[in-house]
N, C-alpha and C positions, 0 to 999 in steps of 0.2 A: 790660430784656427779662425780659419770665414765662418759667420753665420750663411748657413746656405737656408730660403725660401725655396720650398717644394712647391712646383706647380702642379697644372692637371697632369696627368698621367698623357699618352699618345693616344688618338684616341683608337690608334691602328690595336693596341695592346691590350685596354679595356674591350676591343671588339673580338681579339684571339683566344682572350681568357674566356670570353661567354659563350664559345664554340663547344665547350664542355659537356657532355651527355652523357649519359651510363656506359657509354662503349669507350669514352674517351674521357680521361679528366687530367687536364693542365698540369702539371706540376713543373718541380726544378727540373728535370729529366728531358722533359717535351721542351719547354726555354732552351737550353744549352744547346748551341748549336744552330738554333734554331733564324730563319730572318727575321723575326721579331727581337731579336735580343739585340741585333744591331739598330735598329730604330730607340730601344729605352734606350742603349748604351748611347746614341748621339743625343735623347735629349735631359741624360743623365750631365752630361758633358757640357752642356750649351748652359743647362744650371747653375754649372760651376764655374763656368769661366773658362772650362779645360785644367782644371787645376785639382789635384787629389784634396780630397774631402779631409783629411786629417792633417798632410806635412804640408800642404800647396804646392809642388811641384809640378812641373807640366806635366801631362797627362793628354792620352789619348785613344782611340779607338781600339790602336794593337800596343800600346803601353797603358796597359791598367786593367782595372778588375772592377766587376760589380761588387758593392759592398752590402752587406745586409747588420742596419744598426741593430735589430734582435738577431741573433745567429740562425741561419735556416734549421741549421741541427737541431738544435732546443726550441725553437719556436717555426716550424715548419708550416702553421697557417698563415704565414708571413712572410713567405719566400718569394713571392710574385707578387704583396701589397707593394705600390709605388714610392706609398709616402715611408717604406723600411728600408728602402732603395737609396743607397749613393754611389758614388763613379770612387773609386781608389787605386794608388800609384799601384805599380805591376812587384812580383816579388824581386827581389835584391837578386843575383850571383851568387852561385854557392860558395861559402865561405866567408862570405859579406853578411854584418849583424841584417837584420830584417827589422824593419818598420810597420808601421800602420795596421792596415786590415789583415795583414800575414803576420806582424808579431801579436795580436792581441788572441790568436788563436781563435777557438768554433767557441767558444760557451762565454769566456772574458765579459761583461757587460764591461763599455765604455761610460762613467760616472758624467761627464760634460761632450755633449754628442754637438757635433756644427749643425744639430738642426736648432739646438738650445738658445735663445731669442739674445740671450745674457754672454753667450759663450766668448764673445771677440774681448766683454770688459774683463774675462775672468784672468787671461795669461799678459804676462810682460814677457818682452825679448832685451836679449841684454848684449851689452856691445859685444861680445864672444860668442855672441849667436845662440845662447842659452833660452830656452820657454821655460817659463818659471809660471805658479802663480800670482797674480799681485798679491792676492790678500797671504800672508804667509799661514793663517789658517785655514785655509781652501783644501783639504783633507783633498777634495772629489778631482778638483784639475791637477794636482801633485799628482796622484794616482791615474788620471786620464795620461799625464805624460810617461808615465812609467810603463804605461800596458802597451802603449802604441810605440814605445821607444823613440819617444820627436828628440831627445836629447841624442842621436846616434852622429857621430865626428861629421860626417859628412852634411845632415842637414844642419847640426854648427855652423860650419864652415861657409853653410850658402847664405845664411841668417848672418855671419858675420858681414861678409862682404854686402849684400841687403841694407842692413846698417849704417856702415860706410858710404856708400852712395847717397842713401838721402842725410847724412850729416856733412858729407862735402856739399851736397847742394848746398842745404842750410849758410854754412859757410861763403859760398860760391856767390847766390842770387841774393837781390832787395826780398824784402819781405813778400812784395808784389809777385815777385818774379817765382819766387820760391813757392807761392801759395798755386799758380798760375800752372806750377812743372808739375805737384804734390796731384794735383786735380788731373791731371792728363794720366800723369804715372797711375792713378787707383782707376781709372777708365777702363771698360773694354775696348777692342780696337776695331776695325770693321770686322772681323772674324769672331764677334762675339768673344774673345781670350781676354784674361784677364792676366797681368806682369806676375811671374811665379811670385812666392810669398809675399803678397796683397797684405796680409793682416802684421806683419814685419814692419812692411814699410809705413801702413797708417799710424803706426802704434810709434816708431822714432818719428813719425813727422808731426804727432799730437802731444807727445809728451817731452821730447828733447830742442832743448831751447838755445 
């Protein structure tokens, strides 16, 4: 999991919301659908690198979903705050287990959120593609990986191979070289995008020797 920094809001979006008067008042309803919702959704995006806020997988305009870290259902004065706003992968296939924003369901509170400052030192990944927590008494990230289902075979699968790449480099380049490739790989690229799981590859390039 990225620490994601929340900037200003659009300021096209603080101007849509203040349109509000007794005959009309904002809500989820008036958003949905709305061209405002694609302006947050690009600069929900540009936030994150294009990357889901929970698994890091690429993500984008018509692959993914607005997320809201207080759930609109239960907390509905919050549905249209910015800073409750994140960009998340789209749902799964029927039939396919479900991840992130779509398995932690409307009410679930997420225990360690990617807005949390601490959140990137909380999980280790493990050559099997596993997110574990380091500290093995970390009750809150144990349980963050369990409501978001980050353990599902397939994001394994892409954490494994993840992995693998930056341990062949390691292998492969001088120390120089390796530090030189490590720095390009965690970049954004001219499109603002960031290499799907970012926090994968920092984490074997900082701790596996």
């Amino acid at each position: 999991m990225r620490h994601i920094e929340k900037a200003e809001e659009p300021a096209s979006f603080t101007k849509w919301k203040e349109q509000g008067d007794e005959n009309w008042d904002p809500g989820w309803a008036e958003f949905d659908g709305a061209p405002i919702k694609q302006t947050v959704k690009q600069a929900l995006l540009q936030e994150q690198g294009y990357l889901c806020c929970y698994c890091e997988i690429r993500v984008d305009e018509e692959h993914g979903h607005i997320e809201h870290i207080h759930a609109r259902h239960s907390h509905p004065d919050l549905e249209l705050i910015y800073t409750n706003l994140l960009y998340c992968c789209p749902e799964t296939p029927r039939g396919q287990p479900t991840t992130c924003g779509h398995a932690r369901g409307p009410n679930d509170p997420v225990p360690v959120s990617p807005l949390n400052v601490d959140c990137e030192a909380r999980f280790l990944y493990t050559e099997a593609g596993e997110m574990l927590p380091r500290d093995e008494d970390d009750a809150d990230t144990r349980e963050t990986v369990r409501i978001l289902n980050l353990n599902e075979p397939t994001l394994r699968r892409f954490r494994a191979g993840v992995y693998q790449e930056v341990a062949d480099a390691q292998q492969d380049f001088s120390t120089d070289e390796f530090r030189r490739w490590i720095d390009i790989e965690l970049q954004r690229d001219e499109d603002e995008r960031l290499k799907p799981f970012w926090a994968t590859k920092r984490y074997v390039a900082e701790t596996i020797r």
